[in-house]
N, C-alpha and C positions, 0 to 999 in steps of 0.2 A: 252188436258188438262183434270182434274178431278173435277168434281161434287161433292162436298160436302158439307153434310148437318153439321148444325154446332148451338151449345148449346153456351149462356155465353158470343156472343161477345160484350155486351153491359161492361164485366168487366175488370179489368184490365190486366188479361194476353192472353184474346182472343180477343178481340179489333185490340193489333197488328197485330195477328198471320192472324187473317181475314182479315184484310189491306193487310198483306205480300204477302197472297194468291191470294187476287185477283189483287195485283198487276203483280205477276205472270202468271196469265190468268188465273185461274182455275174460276171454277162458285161457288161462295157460297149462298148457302140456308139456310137463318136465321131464327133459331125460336127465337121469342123477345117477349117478356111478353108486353100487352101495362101496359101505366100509365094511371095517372090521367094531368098529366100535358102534357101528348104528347105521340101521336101513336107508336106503335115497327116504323115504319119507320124515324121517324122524332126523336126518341130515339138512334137509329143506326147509324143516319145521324151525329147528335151533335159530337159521342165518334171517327168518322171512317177519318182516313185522307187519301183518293184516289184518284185516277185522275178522271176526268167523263167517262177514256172511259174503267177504269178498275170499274167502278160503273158500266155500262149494265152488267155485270156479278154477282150482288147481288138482290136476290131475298127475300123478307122478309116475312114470316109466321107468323103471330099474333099470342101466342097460349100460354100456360104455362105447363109447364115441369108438375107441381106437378098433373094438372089434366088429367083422360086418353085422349089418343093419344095426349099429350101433349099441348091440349086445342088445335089443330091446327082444321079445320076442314075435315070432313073427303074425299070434294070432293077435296079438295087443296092435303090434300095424296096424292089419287091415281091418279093425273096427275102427281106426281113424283115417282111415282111407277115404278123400274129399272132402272130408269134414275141416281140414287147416287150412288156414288162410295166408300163412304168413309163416317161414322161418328165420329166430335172430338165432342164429350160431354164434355164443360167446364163450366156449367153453373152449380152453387153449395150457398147454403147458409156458410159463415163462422166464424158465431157466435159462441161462444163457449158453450154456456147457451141455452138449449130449452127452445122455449115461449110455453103460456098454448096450443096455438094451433098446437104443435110440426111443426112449420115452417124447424127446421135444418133437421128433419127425413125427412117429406115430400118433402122438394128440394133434398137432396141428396140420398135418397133411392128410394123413391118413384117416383119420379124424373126421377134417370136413370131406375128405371125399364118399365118404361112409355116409354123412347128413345129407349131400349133394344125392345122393342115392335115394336117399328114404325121401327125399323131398320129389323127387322126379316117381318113386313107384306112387306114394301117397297124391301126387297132382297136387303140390302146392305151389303155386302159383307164381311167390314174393319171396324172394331172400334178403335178408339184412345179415351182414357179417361185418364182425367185429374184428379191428384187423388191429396193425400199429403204425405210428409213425415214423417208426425206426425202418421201415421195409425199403426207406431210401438208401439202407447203408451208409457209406461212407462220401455216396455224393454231394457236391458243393450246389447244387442245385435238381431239383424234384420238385414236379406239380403232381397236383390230383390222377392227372391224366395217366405220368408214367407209370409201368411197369414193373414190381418193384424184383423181379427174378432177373433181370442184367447187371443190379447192379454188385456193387465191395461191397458184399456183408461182412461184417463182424463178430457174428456168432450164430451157434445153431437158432436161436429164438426169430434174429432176422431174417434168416435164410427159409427156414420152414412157415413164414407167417408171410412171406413172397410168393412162396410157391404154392400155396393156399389160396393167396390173392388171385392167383393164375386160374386155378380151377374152380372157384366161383365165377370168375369173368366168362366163363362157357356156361353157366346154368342157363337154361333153355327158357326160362323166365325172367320179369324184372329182377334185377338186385340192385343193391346196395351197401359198399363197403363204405366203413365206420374207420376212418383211421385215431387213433387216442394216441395221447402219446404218456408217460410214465403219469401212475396214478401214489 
């Protein structure tokens, strides 16, 4: 089975996918922001429906996307250093409107370039990023192929989840962007 480190499963389309997976047998490695009302672990716990014995295979890293190495700490790293196989970065702001403290830029840019980081010190391999379908903007036509940083966006969410798209597209590994569109 596969090791993978994993963004966002506290939200609503990585929640499952992290359920799926470790019902499956793989091992997931959660990075989970804490709260104020409750630890990443007991945050993770609330959202995840598993069995307990597909739970020994979830590992939880306290840590936040927007600050570097993604708030996690740095010896927790590198005791997973070559040990992942696989990153899905789902973890994203989707407001449409930037607050004064650019919270949309910093989750989704800054964000993944923080994971793009940890992924390239830890040697993993495989990125899967969770993007949107909005990254076309305003245009009257868009394939898989384009770009989505040329085009009329509409608001901070499409703008910052383009420029995202950008720098994943340089991960020095296979990836794979995931465009969804409203859930």
């Amino acid at each position: 089975m596969t090791t993978i480190l994993m963004t966002g499963v506290t939200g609503t389309v990585m929640s499952p996918l992290c359920a799926r997976l470790l019902e499956e047998g793989h091992t997931i490695v959660a990075v989970v922001r804490p709260a104020k009302e409750a630890s990443p672990t007991e945050r993770l716990a609330k959202g995840l429906d598993v069995s307990e014995e597909a739970r020994r295979n979830l590992f939880v890293l306290s840590g936040d996307i927007t600050q570097e190495l993604g708030g996690v700490a740095l010896e927790e790293l590198r005791w997973w250093h070559g040990k992942i196989e696989k990153l899905v970065h789902g973890a994203a702001s989707i407001k449409f409107v930037e607050s004064p403290d650019n919270q949309v830029f910093n989750t989704n840019v800054l964000g993944t370039e923080n994971m793009l980081h940890i992924a390239e010190m830890l040697r993993v391999p495989e990125l899967h990023y969770v993007s949107t379908a909005y990254v076309c903007g305003a245009a009257e036509h868009f394939t898989e192929q384009d770009l989505g940083e040329t085009q009329n966006h509409r608001n901070a969410y499409e703008r910052s989840k383009a420029r995202a798209e950008g720098l994943v597209r340089r991960f020095p590994g296979s990836f794979s962007i995931y465009r969804i569109p409203v859930i």
